[in-house]
DRENKOLGU-472237 format. One line per 5 residues: number of its first residue (from 1); for each residue x, y, z negated of N, C-alpha, C. Coordinates in pm, whole numbers, plus 32768, in hexadecimal, padded with zeros to 4 digits. Layout:
N
NUM	X/Y/Z/X/Y/Z/X/Y/Z; ...
REM end
This chain:
295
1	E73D/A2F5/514A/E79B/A33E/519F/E824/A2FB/5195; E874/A2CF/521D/E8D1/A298/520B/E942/A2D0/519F; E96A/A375/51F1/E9AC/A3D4/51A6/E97C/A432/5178; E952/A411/50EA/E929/A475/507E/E988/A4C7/507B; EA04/A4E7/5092/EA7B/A541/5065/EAE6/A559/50DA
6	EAE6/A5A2/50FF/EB4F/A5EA/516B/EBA9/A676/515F; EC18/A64C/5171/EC5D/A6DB/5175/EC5F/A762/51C0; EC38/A7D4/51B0/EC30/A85A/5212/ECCE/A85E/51EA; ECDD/A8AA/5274/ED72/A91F/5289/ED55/A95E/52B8; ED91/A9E7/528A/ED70/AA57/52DE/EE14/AA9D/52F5
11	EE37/AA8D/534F/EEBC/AAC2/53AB/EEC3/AB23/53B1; EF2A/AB9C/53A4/EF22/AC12/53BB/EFCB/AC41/53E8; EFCC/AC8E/5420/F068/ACD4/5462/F0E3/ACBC/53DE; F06A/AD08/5342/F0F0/ACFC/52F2/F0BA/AC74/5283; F07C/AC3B/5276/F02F/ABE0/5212/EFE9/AB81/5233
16	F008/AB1F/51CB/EFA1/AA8B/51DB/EF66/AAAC/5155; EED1/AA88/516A/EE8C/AA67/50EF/EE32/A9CF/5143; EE13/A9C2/50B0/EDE2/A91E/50C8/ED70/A902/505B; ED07/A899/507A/ECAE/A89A/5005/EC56/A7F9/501A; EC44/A7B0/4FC1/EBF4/A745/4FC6/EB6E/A77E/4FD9
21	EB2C/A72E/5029/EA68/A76D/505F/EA22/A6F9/500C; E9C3/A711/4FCD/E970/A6AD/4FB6/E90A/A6A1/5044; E90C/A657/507F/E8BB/A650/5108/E811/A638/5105; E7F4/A605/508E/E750/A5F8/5055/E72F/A654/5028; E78D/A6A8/4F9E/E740/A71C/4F8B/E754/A799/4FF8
26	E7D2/A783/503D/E81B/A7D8/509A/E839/A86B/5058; E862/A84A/4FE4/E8CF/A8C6/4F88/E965/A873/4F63; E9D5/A8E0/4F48/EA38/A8C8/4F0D/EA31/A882/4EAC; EA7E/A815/4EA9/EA83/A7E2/4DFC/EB01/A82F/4DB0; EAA8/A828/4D43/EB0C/A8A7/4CE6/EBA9/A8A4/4CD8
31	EBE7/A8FD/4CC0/EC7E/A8F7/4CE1/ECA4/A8CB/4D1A; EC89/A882/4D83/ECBB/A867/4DDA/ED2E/A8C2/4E4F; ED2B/A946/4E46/ED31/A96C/4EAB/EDDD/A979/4E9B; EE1C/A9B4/4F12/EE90/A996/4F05/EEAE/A9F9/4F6D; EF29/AA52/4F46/EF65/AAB9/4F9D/EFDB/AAB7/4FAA
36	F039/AABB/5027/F0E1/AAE0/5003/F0C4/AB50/509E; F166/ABAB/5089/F18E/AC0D/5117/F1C0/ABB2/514D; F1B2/ABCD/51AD/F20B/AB75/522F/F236/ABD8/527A; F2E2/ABD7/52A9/F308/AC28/531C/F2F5/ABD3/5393; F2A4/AC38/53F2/F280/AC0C/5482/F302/ABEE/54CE
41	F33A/AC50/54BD/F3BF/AC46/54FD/F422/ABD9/54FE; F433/AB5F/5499/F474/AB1F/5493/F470/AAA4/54FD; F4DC/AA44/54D2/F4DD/A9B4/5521/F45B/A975/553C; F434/A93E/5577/F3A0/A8B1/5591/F3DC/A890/54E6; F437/A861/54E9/F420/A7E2/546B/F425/A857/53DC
46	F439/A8A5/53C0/F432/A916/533C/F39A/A90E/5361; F376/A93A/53A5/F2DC/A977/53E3/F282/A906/5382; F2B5/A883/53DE/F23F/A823/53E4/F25E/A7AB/5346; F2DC/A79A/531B/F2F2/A78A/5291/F299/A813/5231; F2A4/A86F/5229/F25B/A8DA/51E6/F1B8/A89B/51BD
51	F1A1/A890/522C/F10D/A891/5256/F0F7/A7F4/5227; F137/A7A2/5237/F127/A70C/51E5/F124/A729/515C; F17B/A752/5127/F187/A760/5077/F0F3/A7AF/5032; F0C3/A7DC/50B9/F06B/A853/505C/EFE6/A7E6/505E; EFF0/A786/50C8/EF8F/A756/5120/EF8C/A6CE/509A
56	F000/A68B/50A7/EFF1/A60F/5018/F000/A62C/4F8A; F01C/A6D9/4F88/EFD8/A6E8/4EF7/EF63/A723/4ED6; EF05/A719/4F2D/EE84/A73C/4F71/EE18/A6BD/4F26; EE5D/A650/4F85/EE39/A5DA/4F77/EE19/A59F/4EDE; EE9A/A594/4EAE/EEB7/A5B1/4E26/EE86/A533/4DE8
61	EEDD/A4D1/4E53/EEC0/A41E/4E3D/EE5C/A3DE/4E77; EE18/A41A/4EC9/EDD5/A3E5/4F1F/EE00/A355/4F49; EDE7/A2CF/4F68/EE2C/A279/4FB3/EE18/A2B1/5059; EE7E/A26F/509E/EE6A/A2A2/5134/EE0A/A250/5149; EDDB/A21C/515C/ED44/A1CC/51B0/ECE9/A237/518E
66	ECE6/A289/5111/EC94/A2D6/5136/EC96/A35F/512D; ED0E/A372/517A/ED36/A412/518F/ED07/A43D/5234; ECCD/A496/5245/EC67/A4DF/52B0/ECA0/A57F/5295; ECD0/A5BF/5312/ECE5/A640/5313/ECAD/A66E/537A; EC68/A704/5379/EC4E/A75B/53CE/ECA4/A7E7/53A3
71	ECDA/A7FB/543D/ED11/A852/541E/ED15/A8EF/548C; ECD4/A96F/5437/ECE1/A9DF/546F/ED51/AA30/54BD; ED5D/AA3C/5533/EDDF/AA43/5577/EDB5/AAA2/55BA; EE12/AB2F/55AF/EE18/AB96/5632/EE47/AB60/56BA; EDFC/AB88/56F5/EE1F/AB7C/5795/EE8E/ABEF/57F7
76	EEC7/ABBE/5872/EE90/AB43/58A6/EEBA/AA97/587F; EE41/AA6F/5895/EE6D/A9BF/584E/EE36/A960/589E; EE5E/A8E4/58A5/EE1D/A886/58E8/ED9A/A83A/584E; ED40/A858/5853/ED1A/A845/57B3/ECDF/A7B6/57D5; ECE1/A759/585F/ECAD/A6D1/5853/ED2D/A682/5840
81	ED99/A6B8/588A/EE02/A665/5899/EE6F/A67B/580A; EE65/A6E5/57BB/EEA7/A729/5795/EF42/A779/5792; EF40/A7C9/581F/EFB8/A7EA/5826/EFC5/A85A/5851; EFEF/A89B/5835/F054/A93A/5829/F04E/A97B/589B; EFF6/A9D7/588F/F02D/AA1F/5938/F063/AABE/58FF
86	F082/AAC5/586B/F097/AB4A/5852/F111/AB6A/5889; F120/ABEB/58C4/F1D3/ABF9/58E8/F20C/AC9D/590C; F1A4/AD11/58EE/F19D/AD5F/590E/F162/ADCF/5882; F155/AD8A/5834/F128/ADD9/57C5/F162/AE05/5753; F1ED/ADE5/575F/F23F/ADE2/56C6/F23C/AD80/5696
91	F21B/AD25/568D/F1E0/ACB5/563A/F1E9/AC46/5653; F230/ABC9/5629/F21C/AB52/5643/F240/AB37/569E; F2BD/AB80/5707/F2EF/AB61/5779/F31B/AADA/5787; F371/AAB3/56F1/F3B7/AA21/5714/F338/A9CC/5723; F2D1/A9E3/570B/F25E/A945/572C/F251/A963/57C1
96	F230/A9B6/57DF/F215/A9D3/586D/F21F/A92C/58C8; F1A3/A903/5903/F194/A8B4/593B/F1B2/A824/58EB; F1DE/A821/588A/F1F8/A7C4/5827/F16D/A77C/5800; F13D/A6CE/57D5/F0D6/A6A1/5797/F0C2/A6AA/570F; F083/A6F7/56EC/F06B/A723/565A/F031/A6BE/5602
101	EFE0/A699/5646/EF92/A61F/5624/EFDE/A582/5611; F019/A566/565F/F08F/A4EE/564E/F101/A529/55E0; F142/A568/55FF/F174/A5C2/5578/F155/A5C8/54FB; F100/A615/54E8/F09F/A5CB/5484/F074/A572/544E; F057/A50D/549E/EFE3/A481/5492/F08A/A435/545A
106	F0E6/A445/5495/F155/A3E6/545D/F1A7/A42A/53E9; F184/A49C/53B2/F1E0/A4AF/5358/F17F/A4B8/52E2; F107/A49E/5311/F09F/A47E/52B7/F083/A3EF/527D; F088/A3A0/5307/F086/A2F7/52DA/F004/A2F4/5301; EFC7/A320/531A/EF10/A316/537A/EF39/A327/53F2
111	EEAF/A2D6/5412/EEA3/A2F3/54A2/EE79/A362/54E9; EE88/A35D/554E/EE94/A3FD/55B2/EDF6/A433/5599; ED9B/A3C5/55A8/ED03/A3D9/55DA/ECCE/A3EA/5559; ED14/A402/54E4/ECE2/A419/5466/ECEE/A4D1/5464; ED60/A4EF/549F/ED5E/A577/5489/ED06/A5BD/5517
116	ECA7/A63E/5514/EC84/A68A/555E/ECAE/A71F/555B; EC7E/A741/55B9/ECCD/A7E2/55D9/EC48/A839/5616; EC37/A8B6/55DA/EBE2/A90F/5608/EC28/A9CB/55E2; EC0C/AA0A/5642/EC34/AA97/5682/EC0F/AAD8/55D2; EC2F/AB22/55D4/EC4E/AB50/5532/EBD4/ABA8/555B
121	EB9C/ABEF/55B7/EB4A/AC4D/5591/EAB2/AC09/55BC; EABD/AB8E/55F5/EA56/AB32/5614/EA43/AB00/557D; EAA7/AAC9/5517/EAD5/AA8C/549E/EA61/AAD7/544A; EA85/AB68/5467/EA3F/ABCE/53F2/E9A0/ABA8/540C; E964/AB92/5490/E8DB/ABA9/54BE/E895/AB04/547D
126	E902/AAC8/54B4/E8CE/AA0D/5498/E89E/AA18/53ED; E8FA/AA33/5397/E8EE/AA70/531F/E873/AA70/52F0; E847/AB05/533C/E7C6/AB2D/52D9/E73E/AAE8/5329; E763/AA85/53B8/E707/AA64/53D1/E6C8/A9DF/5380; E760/A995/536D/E76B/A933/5305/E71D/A949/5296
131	E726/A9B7/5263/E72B/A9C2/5196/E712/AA26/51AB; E714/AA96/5206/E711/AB31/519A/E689/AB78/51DC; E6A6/AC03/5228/E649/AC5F/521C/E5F5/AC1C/528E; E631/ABDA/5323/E5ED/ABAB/536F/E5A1/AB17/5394; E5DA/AAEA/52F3/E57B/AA6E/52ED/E4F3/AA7A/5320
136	E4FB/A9D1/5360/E467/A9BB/53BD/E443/AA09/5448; E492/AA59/5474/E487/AAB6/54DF/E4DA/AA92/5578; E48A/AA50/55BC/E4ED/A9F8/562D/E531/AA88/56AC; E4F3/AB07/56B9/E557/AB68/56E7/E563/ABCC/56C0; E5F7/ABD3/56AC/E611/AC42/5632/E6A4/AC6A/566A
141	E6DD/ACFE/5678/E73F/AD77/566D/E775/AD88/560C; E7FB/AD74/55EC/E873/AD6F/5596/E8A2/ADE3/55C6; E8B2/AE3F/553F/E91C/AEA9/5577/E990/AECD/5516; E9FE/AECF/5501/EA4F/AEE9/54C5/EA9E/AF83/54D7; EA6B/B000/547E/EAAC/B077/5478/EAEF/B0A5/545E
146	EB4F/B08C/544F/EBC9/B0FD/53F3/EC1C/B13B/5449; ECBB/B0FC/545E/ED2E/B144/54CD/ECFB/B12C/552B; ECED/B0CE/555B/ECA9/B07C/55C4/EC09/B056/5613; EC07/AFFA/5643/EB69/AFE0/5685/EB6F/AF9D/5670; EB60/AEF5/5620/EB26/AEA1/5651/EAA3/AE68/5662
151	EA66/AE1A/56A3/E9F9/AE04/56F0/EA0F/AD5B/5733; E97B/AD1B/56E5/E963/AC95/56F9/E8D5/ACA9/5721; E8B8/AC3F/577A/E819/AC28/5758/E7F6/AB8E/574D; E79B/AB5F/56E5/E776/AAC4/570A/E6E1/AAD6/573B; E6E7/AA5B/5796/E65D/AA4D/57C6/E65A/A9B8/57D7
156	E5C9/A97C/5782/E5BB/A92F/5760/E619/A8F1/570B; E63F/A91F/56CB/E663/A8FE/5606/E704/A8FD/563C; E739/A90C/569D/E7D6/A8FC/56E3/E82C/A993/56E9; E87D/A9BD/566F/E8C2/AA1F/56AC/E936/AA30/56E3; E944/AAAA/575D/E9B4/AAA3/57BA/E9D4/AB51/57C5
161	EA6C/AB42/57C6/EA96/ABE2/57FD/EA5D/ABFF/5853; EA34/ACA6/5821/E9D0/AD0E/5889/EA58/AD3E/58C5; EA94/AD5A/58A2/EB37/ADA6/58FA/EAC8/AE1D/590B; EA9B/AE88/58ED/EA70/AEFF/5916/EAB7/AF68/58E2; EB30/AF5E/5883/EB43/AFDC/587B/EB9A/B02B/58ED
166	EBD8/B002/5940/EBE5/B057/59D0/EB9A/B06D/5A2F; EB05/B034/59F8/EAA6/B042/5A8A/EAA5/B0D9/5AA1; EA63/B103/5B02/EA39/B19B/5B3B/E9E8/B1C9/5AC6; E9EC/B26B/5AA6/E987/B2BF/5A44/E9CE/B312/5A39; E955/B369/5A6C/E965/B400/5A69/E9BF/B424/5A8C
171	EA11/B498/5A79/EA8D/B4C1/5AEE/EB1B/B45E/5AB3; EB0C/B3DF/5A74/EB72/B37F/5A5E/EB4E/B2FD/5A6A; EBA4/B2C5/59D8/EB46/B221/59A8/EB32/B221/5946; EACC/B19E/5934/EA7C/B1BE/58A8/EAE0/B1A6/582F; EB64/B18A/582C/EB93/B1AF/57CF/EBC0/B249/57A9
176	EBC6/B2A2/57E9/EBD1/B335/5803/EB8B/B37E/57B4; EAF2/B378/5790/EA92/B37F/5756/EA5C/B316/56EB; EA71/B2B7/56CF/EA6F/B248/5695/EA92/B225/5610; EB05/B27A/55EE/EB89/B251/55B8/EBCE/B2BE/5556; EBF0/B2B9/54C7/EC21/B32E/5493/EC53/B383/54C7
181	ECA0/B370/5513/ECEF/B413/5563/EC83/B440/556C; EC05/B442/55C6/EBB3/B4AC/5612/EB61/B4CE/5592; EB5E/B47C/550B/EAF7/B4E5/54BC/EB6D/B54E/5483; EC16/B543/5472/EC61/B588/5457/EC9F/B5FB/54B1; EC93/B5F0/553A/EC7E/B650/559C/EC0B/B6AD/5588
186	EBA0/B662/55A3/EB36/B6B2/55AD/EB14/B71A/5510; EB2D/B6EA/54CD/EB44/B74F/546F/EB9C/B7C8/5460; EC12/B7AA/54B7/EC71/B823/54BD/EC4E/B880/5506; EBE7/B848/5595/EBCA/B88A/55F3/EB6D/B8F1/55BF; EAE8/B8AF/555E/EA9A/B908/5522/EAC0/B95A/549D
191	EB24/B93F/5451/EB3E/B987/53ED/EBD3/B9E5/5414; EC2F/B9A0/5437/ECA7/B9AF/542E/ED0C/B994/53BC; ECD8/B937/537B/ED04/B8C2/5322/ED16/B852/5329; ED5B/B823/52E0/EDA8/B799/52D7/ED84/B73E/528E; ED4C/B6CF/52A9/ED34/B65F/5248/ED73/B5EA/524A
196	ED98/B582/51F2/EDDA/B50F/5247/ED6C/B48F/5273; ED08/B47F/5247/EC9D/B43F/525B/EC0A/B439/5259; EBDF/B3ED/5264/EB65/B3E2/5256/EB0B/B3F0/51C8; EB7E/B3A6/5133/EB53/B3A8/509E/EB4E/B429/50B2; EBB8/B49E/50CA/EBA3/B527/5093/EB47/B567/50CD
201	EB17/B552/5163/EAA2/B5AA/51AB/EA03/B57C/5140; EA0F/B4ED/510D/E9A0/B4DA/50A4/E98B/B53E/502F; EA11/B554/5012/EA04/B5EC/4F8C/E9FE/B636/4FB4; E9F3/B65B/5041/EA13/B6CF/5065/E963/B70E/50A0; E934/B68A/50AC/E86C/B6C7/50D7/E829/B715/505C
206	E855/B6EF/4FD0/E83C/B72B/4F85/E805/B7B8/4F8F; E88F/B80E/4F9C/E881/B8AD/4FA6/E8C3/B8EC/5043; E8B8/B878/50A4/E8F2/B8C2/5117/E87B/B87B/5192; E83C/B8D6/51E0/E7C7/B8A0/522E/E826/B84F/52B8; E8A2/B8A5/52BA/E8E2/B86D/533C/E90E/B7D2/5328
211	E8FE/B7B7/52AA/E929/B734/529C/E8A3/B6D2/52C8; E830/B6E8/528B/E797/B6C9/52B8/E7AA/B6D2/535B; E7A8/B725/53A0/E7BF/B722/5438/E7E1/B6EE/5461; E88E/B6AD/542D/E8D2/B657/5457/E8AB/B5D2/5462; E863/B5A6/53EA/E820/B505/53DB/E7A5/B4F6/545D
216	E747/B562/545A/E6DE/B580/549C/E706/B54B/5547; E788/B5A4/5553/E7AE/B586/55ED/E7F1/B4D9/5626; E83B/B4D1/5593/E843/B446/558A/E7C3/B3DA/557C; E781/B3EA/5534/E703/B393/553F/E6CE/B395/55CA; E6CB/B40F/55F9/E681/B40F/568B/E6D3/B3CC/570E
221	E758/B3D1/570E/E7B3/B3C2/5757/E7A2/B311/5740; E7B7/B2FD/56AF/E7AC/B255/56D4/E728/B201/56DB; E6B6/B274/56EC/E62D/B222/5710/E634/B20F/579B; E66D/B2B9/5807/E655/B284/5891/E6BF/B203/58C0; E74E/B218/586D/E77B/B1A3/5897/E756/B123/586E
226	E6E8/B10C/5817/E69C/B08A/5801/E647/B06A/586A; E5D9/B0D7/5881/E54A/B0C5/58D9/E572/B070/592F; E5E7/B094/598F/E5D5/B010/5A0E/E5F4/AF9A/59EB; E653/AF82/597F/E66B/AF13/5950/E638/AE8B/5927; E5FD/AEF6/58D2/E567/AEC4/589D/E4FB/AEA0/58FA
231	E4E7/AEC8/596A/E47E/AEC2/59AD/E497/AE2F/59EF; E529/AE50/5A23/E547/ADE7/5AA2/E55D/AD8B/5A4A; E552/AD53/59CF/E599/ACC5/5975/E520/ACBD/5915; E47E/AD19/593D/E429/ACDA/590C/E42E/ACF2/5850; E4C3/AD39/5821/E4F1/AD1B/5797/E472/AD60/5722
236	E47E/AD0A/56F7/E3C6/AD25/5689/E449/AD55/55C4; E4C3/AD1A/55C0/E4E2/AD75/5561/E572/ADD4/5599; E5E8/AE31/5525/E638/AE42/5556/E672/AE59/54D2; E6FD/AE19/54CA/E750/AE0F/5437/E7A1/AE57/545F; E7C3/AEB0/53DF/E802/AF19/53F8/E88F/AEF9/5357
241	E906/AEE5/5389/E96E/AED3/532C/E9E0/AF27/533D; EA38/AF3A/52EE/EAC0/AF81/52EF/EA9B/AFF5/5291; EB0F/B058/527D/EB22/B091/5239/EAC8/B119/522B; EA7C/B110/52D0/EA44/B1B7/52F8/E99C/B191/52B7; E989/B110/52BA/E8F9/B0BE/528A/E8ED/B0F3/51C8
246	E951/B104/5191/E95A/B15F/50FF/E8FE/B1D7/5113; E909/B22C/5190/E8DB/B2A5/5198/E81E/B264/51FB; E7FF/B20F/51E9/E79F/B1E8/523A/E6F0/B237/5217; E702/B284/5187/E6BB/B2D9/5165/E693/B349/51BA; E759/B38A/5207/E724/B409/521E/E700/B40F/5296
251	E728/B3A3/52F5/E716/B3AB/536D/E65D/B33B/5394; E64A/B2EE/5354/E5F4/B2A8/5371/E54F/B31C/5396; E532/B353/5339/E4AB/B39A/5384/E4B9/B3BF/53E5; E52C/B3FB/5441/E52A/B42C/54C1/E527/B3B3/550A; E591/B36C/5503/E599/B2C1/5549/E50C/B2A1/5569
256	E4BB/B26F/54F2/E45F/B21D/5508/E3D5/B27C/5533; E3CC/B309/5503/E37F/B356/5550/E38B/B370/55CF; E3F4/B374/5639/E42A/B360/56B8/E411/B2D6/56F7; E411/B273/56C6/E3DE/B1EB/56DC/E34A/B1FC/56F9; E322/B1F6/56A3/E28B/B204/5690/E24F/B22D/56E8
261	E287/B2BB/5708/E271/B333/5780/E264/B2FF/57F4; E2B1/B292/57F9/E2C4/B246/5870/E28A/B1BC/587A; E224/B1B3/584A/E1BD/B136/584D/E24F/B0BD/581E; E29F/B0BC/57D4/E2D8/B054/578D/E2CA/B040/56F2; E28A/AFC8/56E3/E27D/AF9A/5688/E2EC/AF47/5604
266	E361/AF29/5671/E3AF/AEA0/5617/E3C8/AF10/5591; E3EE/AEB6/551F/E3F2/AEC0/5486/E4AF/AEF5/5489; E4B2/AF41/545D/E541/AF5C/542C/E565/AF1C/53A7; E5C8/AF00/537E/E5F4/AED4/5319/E693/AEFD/52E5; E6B8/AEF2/5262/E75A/AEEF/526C/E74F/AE6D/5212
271	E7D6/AE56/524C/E80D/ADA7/5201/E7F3/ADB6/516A; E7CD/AD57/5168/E7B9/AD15/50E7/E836/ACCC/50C2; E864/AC6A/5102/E8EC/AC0E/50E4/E997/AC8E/50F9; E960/ACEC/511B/E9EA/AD60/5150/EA78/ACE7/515F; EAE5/ACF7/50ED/EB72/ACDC/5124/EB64/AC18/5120
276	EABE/AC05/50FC/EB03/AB8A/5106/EAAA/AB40/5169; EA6D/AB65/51B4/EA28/AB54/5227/EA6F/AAF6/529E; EADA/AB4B/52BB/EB18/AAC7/530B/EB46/AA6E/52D3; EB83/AA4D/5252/EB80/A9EB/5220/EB23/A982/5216; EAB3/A9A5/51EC/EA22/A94D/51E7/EA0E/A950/5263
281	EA20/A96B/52D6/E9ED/A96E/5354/EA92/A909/5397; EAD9/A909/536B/EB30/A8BA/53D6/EB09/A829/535F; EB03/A808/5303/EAC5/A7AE/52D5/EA8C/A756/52E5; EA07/A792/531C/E971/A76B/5369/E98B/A745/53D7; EA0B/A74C/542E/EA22/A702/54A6/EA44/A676/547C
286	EA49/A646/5415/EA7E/A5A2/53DC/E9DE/A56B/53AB; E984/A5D9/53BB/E8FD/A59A/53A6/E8B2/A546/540B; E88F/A4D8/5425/E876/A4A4/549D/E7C0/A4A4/5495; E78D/A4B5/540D/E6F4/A4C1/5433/E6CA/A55B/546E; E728/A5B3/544B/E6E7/A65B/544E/E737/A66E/5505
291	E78B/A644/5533/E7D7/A650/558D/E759/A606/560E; E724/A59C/55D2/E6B0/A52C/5624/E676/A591/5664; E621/A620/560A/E5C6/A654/562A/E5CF/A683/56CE; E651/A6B5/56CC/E69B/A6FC/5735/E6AD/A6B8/57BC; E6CB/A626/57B7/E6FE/A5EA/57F0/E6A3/A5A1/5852
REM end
């Protein structure tokens, strides 16, 4: 293998973390990993100096001939060209339309075509198709639960943003139902209590049935919004990550009994690689034999 060793990044609104990949065994090499905050808000050059320091003490003497980065990036992004289309989110306004990638590639001392770029919630899916729960599985459903939706799917070993959490469902979008608020709503609606999340509705199945109900309606709610999904993309597994995937106990018998119900077969799963998934998955874009498959 040319590059036995490549760097993951995983980008986030407030944080860079960073990690050397072993690309043969396709795990972290140990201590490697590396975290600082980053304010979004600042200059291009605070931003993108930040993100170098974290990035060459990552490296941690690497020579440049053989430094290779992939890197996990929220969208919107140009992720071939690498450049900025964020400008509307809080975040990272000064890159806006800026080359991230030339930026980079020169304050790095590598070349441009050494570093790659992939959608952070595509990042998470590439991941476990790479190394984790969806190894060997050429179509497979990424879902990421917590505040949010996110949603990837790869097909044929390639993952790409699903963008579904505003699609149509039920009298909203599937983030509406999807997403901590609605298991923290829907609990108020049936009890008239207050929870702040999802960990406490887990203590709370114990000795309260309305909490059981709650998972139940959730499991069911995110099987019908799988079935078509699943159907139309052929998807034979579905990775299930984020914070609401902790509680994947209480909701899963309804989920996958509702599946079933419905002549679907694909395998559910929750991540195996969790926070470091896009890391190992923006990685694997500097792999040129596993990338072949795709191509």
């Amino acid at each position: 293998m040319e590059k036995p060793v490549a760097l993951g990044v995983d980008i986030g609104g407030s944080h860079i973390t960073a990690a050397l990949i072993d690309l043969e065994k396709r795990s972290i090499i140990e201590n490697s990993i590396k975290r600082s905050a980053v304010n979004s808000q600042e200059s291009k050059d605070v931003i993108l100096n930040a993100w170098v320091d974290i990035i060459n003490d990552a490296f941690d003497g690497l020579p440049n001939s053989s430094k290779y980065v992939g890197i996990a990036m929220p969208g919107p992004f140009n992720y071939e060209y690498g450049i900025s289309l964020i400008k509307d989110q809080d975040k990272f306004k000064s890159l806006y339309q800026i080359n991230v990638k030339d930026e980079l590639a020169n304050r790095l001392g590598i070349p441009a075509e050494n570093i790659h770029f992939i959608n952070d919630a595509a990042g998470f899916l590439q991941g476990e198709v790479f190394a984790g729960a969806a190894k060997g599985n050429a179509n497979v459903l990424g879902l990421t639960l917590g505040t949010g939706l996110g949603a990837s799917i790869c097909i044929n070993h390639k993952a790409t943003d699903a963008a579904l959490w505003n699609s149509e469902f039920l009298d909203g979008i599937a983030e509406d139902y999807l997403a901590t608020r609605w298991f923290v709503k829907r609990y108020k609606q049936l009890s008239n209590n207050s929870l702040d999340g999802v960990k406490e509705l887990v203590e709370a199945v114990k000795t309260d049935h309305l909490a059981t109900q709650v998972f139940m309606e959730f499991g069911y709610n995110l099987a019908q919004f799988l079935i078509p999904i699943i159907t139309k993309n052929r998807i034979d597994t579905v990775i299930v990550g984020g914070n609401i995937a902790q509680a994947f106990n209480e909701f899963a018998p309804e989920l996958i009994a509702t599946l079933k119900g419905n002549e679907i077969d694909a395998t559910i799963k929750i991540s195996e690689l969790k926070e470091h998934a896009a890391l190992i998955g923006a990685a694997s874009c500097c792999d040129e034999s596993f990338n072949s498959i795709s191509s």
